[in-house]
C-alpha positions as CSV (number, residue, x, y, z in Angstrom):
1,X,-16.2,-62.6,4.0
2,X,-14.3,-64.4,1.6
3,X,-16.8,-67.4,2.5
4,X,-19.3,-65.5,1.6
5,X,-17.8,-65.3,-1.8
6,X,-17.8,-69.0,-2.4
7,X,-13.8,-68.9,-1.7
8,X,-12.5,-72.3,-0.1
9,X,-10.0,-71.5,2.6
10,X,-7.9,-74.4,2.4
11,X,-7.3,-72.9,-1.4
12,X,-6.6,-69.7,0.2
13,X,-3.7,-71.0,2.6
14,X,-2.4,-73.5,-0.7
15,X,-2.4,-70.2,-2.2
16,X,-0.3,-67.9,0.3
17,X,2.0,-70.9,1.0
18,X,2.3,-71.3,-2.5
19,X,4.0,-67.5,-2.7
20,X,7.8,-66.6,-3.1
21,X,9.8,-65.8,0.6
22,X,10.1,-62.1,-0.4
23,X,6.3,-61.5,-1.6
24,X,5.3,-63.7,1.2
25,X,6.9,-61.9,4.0
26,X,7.3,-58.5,2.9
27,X,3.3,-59.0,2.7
28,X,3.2,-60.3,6.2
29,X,5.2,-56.9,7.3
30,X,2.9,-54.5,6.2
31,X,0.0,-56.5,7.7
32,X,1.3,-57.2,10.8
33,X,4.3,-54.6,11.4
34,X,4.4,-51.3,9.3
35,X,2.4,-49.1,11.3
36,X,2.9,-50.5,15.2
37,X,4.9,-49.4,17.5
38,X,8.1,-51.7,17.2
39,X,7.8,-54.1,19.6
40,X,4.4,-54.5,19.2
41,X,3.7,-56.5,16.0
42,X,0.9,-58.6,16.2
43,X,-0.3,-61.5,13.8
44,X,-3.4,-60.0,13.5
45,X,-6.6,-60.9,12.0
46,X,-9.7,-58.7,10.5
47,X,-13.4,-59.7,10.4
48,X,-13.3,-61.6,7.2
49,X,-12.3,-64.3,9.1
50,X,-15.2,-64.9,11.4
51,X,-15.9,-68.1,13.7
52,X,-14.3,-70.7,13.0
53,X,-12.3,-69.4,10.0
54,X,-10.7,-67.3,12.3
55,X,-8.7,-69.9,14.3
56,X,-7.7,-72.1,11.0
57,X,-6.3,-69.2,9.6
58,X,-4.3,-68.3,13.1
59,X,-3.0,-71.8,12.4
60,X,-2.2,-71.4,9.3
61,X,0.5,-68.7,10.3
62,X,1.8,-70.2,13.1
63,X,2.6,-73.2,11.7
64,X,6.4,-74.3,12.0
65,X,6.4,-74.4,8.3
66,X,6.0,-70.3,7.9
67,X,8.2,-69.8,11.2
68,X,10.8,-71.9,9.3
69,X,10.3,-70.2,6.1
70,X,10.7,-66.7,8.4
71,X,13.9,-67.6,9.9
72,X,15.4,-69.2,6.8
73,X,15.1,-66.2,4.8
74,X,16.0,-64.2,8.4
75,X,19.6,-66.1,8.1
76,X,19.8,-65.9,4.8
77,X,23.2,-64.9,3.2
78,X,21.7,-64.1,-0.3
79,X,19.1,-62.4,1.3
80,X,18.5,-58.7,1.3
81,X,18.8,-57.1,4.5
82,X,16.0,-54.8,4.8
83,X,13.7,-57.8,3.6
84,X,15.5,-60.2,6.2
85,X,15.5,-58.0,9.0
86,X,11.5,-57.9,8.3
87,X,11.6,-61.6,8.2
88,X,13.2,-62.3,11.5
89,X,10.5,-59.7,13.0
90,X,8.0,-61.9,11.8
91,X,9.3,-65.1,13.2
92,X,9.2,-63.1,16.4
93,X,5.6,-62.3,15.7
94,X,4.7,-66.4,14.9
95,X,6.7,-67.4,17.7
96,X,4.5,-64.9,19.7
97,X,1.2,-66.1,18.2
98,X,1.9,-69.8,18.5
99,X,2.7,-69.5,22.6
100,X,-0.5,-67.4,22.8
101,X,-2.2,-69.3,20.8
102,X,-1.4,-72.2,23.2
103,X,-1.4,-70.5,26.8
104,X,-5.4,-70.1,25.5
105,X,-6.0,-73.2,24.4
106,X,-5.0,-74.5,27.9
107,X,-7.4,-72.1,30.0
């Protein structure tokens, strides 16, 4: 979809790596964990990313970079806890991803 609109997704991802920790992640919460059953947060990803769009933008959040970023503001001391409890959730949910991510690449 955003293809379609003549976007660039390698401007996309400079974009959402480009975004403050708490924007970022409390972003990445209520995409991937507000309404699941807790436990079962998924890195999930709609229809505008089809083909091959799809897997650079898996990539793009499973990257150690954003897992880093995640568990950084996770430990955080400055960091407030509602917004670093929802961080260390989604490093869960990267480091999730990545092995699946993986385990499928080598079937």
């Amino acid at each position: 979809m955003f293809r379609l609109g003549g976007w660039a997704l390698e401007g996309l991802q400079a974009q959402v790596s480009k975004l403050p920790d708490d924007v970022l992640f409390e972003r990445l919460w209520l995409d991937w964990c507000a309404d699941v059953v807790p436990g079962r947060e998924a890195n999930s990803l709609t229809a505008f990313w089809p083909g091959p769009d799809r897997a650079a933008v898996r990539v793009c959040y499973c990257i150690n970079a954003m897992l880093e970023r995640a568990t950084d503001l996770a430990l955080a001391d400055r960091a407030d806890p509602s917004l670093a409890s929802k961080a260390a959730i989604i490093a869960e949910v990267i480091k999730r991803s990545s092995s699946d991510h993986f385990q499928a690449e080598q079937r």
